[in-house]
C-alpha atoms as an extended CHARMM CRD file, in Angstrom:
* protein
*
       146  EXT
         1         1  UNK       CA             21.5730000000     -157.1260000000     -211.5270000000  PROA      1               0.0000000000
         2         2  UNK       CA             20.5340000000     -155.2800000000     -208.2150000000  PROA      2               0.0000000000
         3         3  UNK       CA             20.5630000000     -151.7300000000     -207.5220000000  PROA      3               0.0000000000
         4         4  UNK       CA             21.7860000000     -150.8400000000     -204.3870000000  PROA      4               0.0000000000
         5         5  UNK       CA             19.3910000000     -149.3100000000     -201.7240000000  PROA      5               0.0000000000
         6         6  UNK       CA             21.0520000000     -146.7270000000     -199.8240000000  PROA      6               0.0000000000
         7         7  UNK       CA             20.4260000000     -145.9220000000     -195.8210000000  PROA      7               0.0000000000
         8         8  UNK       CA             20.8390000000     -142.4480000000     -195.0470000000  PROA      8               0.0000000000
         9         9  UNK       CA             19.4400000000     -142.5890000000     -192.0270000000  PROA      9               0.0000000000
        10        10  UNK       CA             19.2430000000     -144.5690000000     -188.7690000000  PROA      10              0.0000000000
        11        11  UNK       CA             16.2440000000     -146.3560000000     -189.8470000000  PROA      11              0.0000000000
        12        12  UNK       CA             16.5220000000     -149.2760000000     -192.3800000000  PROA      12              0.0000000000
        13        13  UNK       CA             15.3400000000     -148.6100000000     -195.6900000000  PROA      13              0.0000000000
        14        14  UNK       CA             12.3250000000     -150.5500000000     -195.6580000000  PROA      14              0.0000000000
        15        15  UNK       CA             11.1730000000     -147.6400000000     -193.6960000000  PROA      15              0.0000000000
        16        16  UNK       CA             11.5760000000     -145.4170000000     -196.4340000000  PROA      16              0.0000000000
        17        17  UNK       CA              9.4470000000     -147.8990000000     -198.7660000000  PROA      17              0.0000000000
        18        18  UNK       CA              6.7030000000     -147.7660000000     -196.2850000000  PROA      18              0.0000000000
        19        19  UNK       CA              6.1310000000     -143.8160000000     -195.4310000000  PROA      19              0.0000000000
        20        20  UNK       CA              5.0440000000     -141.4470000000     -197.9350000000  PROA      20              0.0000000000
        21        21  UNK       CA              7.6790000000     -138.5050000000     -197.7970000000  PROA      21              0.0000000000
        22        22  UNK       CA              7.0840000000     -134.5710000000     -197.0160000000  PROA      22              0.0000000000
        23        23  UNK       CA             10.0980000000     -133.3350000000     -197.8770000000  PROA      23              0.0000000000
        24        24  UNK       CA              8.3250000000     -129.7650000000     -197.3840000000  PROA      24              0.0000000000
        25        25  UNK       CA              9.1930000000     -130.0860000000     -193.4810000000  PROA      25              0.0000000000
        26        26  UNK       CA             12.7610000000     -131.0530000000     -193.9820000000  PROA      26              0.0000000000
        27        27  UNK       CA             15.6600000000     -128.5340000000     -194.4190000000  PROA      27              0.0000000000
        28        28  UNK       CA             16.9830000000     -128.4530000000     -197.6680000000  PROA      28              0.0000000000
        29        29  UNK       CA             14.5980000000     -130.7430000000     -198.8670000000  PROA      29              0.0000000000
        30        30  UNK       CA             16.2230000000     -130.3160000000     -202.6960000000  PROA      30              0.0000000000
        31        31  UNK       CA             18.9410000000     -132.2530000000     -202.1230000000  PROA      31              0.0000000000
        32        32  UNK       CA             16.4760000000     -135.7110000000     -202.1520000000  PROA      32              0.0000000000
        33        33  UNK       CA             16.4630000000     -135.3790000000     -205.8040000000  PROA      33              0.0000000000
        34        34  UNK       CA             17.4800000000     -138.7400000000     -207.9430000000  PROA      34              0.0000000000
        35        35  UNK       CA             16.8760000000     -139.7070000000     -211.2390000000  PROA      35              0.0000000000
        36        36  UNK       CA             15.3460000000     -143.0220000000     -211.6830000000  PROA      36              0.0000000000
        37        37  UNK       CA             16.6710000000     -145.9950000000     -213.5150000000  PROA      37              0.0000000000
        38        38  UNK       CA             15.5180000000     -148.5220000000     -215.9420000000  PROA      38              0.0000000000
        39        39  UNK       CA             17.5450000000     -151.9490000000     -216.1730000000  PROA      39              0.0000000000
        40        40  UNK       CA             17.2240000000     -154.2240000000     -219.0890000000  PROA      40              0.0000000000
        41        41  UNK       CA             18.3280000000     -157.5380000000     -219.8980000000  PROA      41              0.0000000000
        42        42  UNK       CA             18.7160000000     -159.2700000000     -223.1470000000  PROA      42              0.0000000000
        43        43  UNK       CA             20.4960000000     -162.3070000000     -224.4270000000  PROA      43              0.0000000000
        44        44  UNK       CA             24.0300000000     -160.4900000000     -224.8180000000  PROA      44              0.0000000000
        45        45  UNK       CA             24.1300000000     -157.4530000000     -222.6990000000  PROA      45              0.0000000000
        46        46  UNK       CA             22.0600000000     -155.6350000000     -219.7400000000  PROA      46              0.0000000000
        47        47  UNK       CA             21.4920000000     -151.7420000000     -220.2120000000  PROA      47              0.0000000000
        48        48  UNK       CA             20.9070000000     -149.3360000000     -217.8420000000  PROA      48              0.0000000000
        49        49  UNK       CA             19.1920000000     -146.3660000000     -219.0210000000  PROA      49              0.0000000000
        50        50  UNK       CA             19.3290000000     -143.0020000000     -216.2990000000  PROA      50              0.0000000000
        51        51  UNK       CA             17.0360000000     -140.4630000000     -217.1270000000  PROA      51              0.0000000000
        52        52  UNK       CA             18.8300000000     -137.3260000000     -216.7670000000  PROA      52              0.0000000000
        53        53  UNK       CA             17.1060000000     -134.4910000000     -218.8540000000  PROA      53              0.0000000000
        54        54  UNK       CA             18.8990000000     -131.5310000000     -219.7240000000  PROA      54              0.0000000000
        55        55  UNK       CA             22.3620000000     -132.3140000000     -217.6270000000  PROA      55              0.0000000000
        56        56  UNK       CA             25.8210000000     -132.0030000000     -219.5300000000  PROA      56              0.0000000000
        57        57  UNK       CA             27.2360000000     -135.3180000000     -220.7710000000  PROA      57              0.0000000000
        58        58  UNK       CA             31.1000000000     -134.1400000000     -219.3490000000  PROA      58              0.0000000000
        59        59  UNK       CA             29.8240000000     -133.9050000000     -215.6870000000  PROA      59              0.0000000000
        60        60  UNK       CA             29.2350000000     -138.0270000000     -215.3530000000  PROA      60              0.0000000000
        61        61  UNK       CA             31.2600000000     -140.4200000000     -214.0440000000  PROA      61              0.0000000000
        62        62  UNK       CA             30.9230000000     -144.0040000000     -214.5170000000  PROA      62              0.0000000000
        63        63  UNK       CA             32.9180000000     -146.0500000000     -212.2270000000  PROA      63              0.0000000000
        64        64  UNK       CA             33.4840000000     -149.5150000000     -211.6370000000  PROA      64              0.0000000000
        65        65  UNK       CA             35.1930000000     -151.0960000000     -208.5280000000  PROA      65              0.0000000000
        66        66  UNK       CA             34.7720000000     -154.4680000000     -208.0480000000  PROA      66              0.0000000000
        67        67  UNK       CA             31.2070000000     -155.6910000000     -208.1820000000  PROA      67              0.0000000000
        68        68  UNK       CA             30.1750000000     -152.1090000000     -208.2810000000  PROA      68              0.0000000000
        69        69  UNK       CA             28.9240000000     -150.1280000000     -210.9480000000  PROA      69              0.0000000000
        70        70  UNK       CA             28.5520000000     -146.5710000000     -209.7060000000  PROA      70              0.0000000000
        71        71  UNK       CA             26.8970000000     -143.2700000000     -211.6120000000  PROA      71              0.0000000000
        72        72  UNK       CA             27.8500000000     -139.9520000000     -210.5540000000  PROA      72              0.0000000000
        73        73  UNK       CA             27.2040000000     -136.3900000000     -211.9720000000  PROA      73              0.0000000000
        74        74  UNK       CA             28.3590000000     -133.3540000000     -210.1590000000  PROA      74              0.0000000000
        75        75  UNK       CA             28.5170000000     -129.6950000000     -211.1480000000  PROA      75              0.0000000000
        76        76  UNK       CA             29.4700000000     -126.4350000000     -209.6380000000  PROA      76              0.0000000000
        77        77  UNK       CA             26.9800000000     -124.1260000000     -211.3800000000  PROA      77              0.0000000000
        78        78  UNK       CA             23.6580000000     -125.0430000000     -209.8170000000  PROA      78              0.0000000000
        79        79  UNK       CA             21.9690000000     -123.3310000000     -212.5400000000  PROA      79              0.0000000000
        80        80  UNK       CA             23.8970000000     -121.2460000000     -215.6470000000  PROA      80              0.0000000000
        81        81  UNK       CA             20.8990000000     -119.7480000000     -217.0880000000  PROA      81              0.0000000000
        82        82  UNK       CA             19.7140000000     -118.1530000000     -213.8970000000  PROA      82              0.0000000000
        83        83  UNK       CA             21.2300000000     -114.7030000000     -213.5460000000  PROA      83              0.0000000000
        84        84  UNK       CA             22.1320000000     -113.6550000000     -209.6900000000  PROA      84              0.0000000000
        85        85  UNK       CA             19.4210000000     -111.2770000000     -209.9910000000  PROA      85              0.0000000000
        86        86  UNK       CA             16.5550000000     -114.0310000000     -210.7790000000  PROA      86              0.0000000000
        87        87  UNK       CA             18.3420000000     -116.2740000000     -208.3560000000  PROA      87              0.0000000000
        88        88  UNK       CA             18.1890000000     -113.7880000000     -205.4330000000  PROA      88              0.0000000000
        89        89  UNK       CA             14.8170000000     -113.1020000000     -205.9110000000  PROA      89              0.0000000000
        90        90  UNK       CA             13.1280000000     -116.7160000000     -206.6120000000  PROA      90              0.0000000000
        91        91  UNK       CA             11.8120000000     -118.7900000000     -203.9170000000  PROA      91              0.0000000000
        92        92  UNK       CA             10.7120000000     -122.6550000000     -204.4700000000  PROA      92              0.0000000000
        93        93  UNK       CA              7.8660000000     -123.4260000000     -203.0640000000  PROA      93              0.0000000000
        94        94  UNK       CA              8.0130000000     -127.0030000000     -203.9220000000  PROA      94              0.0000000000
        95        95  UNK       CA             11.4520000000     -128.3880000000     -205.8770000000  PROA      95              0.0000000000
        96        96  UNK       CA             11.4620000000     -131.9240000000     -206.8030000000  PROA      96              0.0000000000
        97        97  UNK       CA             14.1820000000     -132.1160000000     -208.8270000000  PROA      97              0.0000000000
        98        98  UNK       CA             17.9040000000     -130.8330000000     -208.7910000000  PROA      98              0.0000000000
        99        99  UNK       CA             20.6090000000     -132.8870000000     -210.0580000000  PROA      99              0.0000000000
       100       100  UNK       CA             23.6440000000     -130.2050000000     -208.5900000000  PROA      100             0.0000000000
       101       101  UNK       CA             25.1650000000     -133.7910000000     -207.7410000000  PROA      101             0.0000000000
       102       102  UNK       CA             23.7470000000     -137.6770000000     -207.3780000000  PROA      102             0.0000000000
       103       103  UNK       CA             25.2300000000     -140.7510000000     -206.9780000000  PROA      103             0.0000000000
       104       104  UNK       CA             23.1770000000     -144.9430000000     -207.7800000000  PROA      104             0.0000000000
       105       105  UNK       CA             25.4070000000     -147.6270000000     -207.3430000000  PROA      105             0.0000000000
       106       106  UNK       CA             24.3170000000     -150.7590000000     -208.8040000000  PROA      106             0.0000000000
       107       107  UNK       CA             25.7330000000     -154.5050000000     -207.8500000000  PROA      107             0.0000000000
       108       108  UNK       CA             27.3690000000     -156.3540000000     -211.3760000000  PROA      108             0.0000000000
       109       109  UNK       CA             26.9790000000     -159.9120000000     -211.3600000000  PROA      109             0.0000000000
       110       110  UNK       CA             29.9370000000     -162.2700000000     -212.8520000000  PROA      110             0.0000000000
       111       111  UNK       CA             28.7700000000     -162.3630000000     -216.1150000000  PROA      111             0.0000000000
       112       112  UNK       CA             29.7700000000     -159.1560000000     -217.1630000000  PROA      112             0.0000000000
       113       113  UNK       CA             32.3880000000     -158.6030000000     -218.9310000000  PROA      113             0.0000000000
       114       114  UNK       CA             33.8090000000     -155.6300000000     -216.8540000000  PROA      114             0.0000000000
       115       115  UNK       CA             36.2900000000     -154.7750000000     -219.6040000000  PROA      115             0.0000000000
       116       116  UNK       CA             34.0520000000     -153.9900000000     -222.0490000000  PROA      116             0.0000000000
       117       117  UNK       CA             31.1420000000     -151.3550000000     -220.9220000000  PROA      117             0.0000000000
       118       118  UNK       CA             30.1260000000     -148.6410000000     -223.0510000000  PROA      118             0.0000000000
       119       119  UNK       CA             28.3390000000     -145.3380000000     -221.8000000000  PROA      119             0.0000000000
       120       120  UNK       CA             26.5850000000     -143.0860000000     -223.7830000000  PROA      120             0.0000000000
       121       121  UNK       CA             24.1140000000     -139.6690000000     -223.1690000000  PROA      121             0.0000000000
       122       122  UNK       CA             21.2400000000     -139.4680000000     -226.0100000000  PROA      122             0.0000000000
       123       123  UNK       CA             18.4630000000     -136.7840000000     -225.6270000000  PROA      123             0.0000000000
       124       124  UNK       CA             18.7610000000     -137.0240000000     -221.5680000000  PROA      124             0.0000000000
       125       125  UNK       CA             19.1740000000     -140.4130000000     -221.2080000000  PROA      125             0.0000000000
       126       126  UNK       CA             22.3750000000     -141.7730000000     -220.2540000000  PROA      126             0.0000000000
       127       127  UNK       CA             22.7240000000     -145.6750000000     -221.5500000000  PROA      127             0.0000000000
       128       128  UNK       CA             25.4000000000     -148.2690000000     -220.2110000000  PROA      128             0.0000000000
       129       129  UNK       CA             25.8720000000     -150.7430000000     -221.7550000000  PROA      129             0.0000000000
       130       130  UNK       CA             27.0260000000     -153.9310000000     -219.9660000000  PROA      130             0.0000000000
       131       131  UNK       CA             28.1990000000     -156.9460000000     -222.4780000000  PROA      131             0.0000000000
       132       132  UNK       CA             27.7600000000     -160.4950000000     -220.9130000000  PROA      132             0.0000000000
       133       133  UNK       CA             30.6010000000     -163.3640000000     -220.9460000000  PROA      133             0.0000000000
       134       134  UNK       CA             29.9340000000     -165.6930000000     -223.1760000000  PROA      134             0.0000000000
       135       135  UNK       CA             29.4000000000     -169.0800000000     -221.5650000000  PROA      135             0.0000000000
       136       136  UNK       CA             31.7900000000     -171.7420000000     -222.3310000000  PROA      136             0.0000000000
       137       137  UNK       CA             29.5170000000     -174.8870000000     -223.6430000000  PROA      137             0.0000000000
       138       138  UNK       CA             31.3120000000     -177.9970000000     -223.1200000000  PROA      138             0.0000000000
       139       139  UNK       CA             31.2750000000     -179.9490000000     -226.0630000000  PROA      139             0.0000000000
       140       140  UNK       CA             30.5830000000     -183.9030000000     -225.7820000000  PROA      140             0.0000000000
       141       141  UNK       CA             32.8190000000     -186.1300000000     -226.8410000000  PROA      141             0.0000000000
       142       142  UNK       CA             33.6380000000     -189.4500000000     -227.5020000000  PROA      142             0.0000000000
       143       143  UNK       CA             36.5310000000     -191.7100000000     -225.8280000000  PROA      143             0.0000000000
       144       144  UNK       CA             37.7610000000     -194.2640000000     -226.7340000000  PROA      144             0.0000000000
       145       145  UNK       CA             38.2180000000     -197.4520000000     -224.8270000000  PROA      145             0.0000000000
       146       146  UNK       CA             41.5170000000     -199.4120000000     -225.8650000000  PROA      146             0.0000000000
């Protein structure tokens, strides 16, 4: 299973790879934010595990289109426990993570089942779980010669 690099810019993303980011000199340089992804694989099923502390479970959306797996979370409220008072008066001086909205796309390979994927958020992780096909072993046999 692959994740799928994404290429915001005009540059290819072994660029990004390469240069250590300063996202201090970019305008709104919140909106980088991601949370980052563990992938495992065992005899019946992959999992993907997103670590997503503190979000609310009814603002994801897993979606599958074809060989894509996508996870999404989006809210309007950047942040409900703020009041407009704190908010108005609070500046960041360094804000690494803000999950308002983000999007990872992964690529499934054919031996998922697609039909059968399970999702669920635990303590700020959000597992998928992706079920393999069972492969059809071809049984020898025996013919007979007449």
């Amino acid at each position: 299973m692959k994740l799928v690099k994404r290429n915001n810019g005009f540059l290819p993303s072994i660029f990004d790879e390469l240069f250590l980011e300063n996202r201090l000199d970019v305008p709104n340089y919140e909106n980088f934010s991601s949370p980052k992804v563990n992938i495992k694989e065992n005899n019946t099923n992959f999992i993907i595990e997103v670590a997503a502390p503190g979000l609310e479970k009814e603002n994801f959306e897993v979606a599958i289109e074809e060989d894509q797996l996508s996870v999404s979370y989006k809210t309007e409220n950047i942040s409900e426990n703020n009041s407009s008072e704190t908010a108005e008066n609070t500046k960041f001086t360094h804000k690494e993570f803000n999950f308002s909205k983000f999007t990872r796309s992964f690529t499934l390979p054919d031996t998922i089942n697609k039909e059968d994927i399970k999702a669920s958020y635990v303590q700020g992780i959000l597992s998928i779980s992706l079920e393999k096909v069972e492969e059809k072993k071809e049984i020898k046999r025996m013919v007979e010669i007449s």
